[in-house]
PyMOL Python script that loads the backbone (N, CA, C, O; Angstrom):
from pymol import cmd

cmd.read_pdbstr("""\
ATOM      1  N   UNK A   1       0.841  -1.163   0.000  1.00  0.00           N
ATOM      2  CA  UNK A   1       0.000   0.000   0.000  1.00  0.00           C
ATOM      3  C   UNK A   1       0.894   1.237   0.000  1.00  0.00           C
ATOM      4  O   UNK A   1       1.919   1.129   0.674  1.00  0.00           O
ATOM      5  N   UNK A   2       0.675   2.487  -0.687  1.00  0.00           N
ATOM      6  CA  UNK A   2       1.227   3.334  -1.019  1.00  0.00           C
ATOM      7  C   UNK A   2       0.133   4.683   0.037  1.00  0.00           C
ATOM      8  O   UNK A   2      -1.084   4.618  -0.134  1.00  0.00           O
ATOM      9  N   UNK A   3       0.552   5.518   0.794  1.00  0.00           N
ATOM     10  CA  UNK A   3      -0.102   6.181   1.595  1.00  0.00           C
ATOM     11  C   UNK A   3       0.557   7.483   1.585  1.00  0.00           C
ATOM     12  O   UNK A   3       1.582   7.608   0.914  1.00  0.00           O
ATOM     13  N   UNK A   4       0.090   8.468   2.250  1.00  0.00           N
ATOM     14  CA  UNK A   4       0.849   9.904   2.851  1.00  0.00           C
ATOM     15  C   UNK A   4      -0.294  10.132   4.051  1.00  0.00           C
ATOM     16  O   UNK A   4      -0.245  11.165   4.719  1.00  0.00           O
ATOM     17  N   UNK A   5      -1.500   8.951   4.339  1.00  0.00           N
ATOM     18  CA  UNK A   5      -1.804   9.139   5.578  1.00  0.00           C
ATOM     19  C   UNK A   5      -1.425   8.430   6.800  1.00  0.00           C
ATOM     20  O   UNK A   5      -1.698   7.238   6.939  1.00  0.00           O
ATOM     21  N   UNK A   6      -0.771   9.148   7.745  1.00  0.00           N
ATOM     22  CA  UNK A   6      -0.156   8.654   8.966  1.00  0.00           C
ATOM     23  C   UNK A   6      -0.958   7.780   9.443  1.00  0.00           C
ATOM     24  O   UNK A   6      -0.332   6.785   9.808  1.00  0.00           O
ATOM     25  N   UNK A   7      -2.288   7.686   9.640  1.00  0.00           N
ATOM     26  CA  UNK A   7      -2.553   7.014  10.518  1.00  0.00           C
ATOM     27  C   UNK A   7      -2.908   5.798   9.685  1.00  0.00           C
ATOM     28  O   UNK A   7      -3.124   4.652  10.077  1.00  0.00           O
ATOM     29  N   UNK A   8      -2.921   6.193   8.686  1.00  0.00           N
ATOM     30  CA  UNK A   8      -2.844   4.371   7.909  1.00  0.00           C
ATOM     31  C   UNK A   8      -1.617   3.675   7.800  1.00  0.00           C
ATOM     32  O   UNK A   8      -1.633   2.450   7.683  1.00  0.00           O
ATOM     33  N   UNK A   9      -0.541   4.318   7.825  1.00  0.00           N
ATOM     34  CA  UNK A   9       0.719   3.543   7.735  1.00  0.00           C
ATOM     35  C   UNK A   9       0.864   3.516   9.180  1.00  0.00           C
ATOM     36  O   UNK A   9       1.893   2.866   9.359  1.00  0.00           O
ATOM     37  N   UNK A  10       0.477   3.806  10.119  1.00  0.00           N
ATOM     38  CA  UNK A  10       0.834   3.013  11.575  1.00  0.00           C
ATOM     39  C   UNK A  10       0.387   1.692  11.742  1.00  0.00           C
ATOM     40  O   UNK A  10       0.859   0.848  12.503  1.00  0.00           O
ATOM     41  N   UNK A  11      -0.923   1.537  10.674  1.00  0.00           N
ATOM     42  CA  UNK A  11      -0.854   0.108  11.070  1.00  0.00           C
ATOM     43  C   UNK A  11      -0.144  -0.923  10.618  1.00  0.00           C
ATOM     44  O   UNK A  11      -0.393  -2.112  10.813  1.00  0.00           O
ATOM     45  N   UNK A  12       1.343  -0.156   9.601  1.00  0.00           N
ATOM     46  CA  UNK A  12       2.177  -1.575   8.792  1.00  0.00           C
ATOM     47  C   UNK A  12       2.996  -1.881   9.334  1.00  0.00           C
ATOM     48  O   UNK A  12       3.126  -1.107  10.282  1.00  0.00           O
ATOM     49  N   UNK A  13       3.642  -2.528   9.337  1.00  0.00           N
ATOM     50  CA  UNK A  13       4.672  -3.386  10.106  1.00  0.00           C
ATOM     51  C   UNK A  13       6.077  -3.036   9.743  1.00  0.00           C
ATOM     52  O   UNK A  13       7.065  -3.261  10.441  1.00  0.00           O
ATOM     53  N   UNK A  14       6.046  -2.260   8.162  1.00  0.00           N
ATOM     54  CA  UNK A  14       7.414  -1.547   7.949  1.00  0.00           C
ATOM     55  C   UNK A  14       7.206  -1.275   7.086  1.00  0.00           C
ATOM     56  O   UNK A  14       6.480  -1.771   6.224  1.00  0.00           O
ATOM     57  N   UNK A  15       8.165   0.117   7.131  1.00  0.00           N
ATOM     58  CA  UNK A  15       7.261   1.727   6.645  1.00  0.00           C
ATOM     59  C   UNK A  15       8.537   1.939   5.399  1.00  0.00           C
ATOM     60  O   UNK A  15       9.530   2.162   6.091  1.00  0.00           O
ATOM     61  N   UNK A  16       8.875   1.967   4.294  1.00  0.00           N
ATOM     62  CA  UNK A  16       9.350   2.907   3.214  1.00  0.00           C
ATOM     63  C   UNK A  16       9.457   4.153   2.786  1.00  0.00           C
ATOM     64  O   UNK A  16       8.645   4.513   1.935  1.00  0.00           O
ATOM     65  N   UNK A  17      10.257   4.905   3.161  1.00  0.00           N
ATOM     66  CA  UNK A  17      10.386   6.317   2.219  1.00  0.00           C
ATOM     67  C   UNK A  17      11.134   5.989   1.152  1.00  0.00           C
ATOM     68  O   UNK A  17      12.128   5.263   1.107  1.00  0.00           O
ATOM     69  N   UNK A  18      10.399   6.775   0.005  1.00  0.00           N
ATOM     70  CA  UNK A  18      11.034   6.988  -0.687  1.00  0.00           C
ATOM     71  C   UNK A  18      11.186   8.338  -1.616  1.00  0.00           C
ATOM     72  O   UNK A  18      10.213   9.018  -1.943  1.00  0.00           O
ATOM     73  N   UNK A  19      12.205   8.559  -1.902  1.00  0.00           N
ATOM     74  CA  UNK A  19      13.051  10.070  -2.611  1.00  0.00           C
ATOM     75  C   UNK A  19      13.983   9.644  -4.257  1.00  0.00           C
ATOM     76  O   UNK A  19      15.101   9.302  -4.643  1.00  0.00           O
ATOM     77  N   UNK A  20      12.583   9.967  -4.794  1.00  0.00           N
ATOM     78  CA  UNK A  20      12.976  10.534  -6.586  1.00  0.00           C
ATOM     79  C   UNK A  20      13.236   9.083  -6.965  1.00  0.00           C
ATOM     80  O   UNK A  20      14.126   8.709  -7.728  1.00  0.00           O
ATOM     81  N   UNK A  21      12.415   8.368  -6.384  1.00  0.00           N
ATOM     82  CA  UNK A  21      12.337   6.812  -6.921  1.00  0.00           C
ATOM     83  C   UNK A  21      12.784   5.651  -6.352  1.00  0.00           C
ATOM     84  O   UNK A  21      12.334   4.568  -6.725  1.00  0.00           O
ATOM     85  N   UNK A  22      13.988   5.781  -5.108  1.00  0.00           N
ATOM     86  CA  UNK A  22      14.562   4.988  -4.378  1.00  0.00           C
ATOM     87  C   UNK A  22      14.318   5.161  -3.162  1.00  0.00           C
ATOM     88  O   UNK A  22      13.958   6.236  -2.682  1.00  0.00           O
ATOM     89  N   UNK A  23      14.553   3.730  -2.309  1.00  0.00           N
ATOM     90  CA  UNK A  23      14.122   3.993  -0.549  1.00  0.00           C
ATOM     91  C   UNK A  23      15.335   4.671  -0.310  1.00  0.00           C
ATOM     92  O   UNK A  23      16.512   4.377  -0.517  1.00  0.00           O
ATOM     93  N   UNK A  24      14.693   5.775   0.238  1.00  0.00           N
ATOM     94  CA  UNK A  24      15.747   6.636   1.080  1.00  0.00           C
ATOM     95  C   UNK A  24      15.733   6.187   2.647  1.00  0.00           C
ATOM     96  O   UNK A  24      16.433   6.649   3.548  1.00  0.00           O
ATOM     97  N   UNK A  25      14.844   5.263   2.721  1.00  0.00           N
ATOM     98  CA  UNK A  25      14.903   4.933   4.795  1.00  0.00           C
ATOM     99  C   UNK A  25      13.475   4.004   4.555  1.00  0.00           C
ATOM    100  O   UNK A  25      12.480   4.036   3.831  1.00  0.00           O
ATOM    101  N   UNK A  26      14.045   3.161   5.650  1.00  0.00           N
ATOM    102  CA  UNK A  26      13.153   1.950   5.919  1.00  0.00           C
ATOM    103  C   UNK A  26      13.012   1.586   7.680  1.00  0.00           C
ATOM    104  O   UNK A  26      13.933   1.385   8.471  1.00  0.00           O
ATOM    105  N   UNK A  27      11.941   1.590   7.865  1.00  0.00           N
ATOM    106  CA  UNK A  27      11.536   1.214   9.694  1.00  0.00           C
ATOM    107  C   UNK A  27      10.577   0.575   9.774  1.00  0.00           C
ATOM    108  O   UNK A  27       9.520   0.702   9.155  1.00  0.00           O
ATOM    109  N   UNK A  28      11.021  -0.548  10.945  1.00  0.00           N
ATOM    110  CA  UNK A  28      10.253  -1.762  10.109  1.00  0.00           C
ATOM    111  C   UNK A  28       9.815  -1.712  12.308  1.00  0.00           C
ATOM    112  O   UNK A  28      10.459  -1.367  13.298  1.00  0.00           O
ATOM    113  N   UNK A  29       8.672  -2.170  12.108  1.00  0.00           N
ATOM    114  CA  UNK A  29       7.886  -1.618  12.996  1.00  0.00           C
ATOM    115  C   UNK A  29       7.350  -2.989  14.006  1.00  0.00           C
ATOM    116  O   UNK A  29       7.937  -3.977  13.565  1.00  0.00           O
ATOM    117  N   UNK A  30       6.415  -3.407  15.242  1.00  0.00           N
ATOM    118  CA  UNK A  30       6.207  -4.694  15.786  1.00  0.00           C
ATOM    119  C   UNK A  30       5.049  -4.830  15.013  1.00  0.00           C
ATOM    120  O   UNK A  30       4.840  -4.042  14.090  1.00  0.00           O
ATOM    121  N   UNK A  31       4.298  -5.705  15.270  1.00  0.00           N
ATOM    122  CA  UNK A  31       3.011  -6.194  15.228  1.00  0.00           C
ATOM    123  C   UNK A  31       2.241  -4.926  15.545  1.00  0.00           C
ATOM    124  O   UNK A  31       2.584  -4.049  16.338  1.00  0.00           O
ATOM    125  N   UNK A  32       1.199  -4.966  14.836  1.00  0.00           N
ATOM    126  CA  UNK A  32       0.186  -3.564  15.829  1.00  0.00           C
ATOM    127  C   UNK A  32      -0.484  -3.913  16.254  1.00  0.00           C
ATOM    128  O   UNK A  32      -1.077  -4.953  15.968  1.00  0.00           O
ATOM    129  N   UNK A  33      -0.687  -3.166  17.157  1.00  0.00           N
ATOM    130  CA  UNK A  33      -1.985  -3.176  18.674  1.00  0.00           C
ATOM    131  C   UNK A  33      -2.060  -2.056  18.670  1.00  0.00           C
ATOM    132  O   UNK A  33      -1.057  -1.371  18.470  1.00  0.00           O
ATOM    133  N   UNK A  34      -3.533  -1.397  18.938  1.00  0.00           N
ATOM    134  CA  UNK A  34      -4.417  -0.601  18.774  1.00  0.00           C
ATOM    135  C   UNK A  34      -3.840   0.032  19.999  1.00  0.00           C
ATOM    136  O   UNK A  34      -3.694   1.239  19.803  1.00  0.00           O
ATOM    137  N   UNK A  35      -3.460  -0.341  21.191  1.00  0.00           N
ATOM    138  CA  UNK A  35      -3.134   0.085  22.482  1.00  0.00           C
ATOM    139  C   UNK A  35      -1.501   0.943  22.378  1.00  0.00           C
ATOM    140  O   UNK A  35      -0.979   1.668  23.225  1.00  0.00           O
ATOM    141  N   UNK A  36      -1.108   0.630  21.337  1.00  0.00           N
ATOM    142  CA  UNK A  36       0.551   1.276  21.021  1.00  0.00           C
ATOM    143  C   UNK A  36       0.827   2.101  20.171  1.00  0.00           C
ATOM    144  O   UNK A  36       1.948   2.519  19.882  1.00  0.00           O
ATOM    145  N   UNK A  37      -0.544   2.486  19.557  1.00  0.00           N
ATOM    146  CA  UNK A  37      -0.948   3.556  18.414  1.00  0.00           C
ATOM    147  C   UNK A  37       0.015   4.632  18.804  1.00  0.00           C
ATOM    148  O   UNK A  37       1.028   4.781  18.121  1.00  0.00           O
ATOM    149  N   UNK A  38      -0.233   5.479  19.956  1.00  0.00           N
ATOM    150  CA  UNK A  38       0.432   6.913  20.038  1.00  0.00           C
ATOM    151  C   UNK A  38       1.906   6.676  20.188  1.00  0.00           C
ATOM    152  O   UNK A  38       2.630   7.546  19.705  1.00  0.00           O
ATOM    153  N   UNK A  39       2.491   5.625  20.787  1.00  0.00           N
ATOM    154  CA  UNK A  39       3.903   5.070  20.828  1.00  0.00           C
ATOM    155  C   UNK A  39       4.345   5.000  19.256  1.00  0.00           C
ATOM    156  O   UNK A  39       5.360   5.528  18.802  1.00  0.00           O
ATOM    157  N   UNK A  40       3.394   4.251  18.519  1.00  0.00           N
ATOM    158  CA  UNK A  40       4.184   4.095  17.291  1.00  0.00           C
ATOM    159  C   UNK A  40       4.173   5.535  16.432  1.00  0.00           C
ATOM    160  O   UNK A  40       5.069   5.818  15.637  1.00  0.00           O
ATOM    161  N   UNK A  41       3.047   6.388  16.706  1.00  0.00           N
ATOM    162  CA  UNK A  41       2.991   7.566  15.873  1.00  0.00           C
ATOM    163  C   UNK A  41       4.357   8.154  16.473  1.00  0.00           C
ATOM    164  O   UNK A  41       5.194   8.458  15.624  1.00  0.00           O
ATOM    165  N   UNK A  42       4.635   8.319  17.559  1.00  0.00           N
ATOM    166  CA  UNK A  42       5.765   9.369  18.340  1.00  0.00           C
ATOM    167  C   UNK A  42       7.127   8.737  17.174  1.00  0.00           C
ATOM    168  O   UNK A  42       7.741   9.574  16.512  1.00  0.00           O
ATOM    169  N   UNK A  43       7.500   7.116  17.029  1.00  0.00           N
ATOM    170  CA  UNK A  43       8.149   6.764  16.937  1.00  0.00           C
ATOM    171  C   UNK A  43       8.344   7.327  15.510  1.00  0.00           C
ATOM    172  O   UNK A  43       9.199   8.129  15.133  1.00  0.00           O
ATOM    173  N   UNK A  44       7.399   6.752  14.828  1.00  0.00           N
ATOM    174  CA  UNK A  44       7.532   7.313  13.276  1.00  0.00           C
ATOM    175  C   UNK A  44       7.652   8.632  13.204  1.00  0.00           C
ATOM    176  O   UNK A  44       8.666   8.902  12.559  1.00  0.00           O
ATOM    177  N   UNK A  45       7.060   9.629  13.583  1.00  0.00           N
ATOM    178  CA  UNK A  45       7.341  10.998  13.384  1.00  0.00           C
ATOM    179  C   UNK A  45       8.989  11.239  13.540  1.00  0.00           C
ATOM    180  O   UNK A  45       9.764  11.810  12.773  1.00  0.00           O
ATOM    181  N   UNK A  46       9.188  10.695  14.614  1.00  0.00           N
ATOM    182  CA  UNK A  46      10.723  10.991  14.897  1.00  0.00           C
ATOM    183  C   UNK A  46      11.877  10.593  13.527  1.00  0.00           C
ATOM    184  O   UNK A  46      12.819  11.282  13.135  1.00  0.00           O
ATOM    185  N   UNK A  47      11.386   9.193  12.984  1.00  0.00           N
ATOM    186  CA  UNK A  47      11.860   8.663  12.200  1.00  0.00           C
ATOM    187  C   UNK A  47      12.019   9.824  10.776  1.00  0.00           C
ATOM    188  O   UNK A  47      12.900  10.476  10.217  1.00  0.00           O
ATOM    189  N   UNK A  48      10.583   9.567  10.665  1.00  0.00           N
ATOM    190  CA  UNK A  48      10.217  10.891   9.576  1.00  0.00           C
ATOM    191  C   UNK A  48      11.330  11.790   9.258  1.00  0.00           C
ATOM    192  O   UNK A  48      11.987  11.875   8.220  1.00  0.00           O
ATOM    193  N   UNK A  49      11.428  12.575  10.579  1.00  0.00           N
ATOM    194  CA  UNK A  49      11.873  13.715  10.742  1.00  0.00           C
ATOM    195  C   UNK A  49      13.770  13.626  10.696  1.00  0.00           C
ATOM    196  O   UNK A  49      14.568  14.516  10.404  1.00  0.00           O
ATOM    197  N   UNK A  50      13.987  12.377  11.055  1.00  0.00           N
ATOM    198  CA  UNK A  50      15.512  12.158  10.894  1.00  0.00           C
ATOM    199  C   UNK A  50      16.087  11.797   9.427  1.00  0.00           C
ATOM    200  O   UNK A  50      17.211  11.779   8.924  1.00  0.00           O
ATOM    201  N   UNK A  51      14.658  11.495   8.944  1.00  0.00           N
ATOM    202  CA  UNK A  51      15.101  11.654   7.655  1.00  0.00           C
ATOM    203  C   UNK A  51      14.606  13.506   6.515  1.00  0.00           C
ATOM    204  O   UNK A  51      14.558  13.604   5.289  1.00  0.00           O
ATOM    205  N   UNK A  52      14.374  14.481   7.437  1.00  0.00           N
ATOM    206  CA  UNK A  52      14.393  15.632   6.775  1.00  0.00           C
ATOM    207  C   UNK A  52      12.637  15.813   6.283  1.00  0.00           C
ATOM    208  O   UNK A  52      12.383  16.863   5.692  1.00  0.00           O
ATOM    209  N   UNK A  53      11.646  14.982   6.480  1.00  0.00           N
ATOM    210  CA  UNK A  53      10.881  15.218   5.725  1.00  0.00           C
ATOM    211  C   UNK A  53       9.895  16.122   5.762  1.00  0.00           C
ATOM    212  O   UNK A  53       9.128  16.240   4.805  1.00  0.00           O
TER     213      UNK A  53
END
""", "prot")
cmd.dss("prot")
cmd.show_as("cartoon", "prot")
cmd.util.cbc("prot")
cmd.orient("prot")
């Protein structure tokens, strides 16, 4: 699945960026549980963001 909504890619298990055609960064995430939602958003944002985006 191809997304730019956050809260749909929290529920994958490992997340792809990609920049001008290639993965620029990959985070590959646990199992989801509905209960670890805001943990995993914090996590990914951070991720996000270490990669400039």
């Amino acid at each position: 699945m191809v997304t730019h909504d956050l809260k749909a890619a929290l529920r994958a298990d490992r997340l792809l960026y990609l920049e001008d055609g290639s993965i620029a960064g990959e985070l590959s995430l646990p199992e989801y549980r509905q209960q670890d939602e805001k943990r995993r958003e914090v996590q990914v944002n951070a991720w996000l963001t270490s990669l400039e985006w």
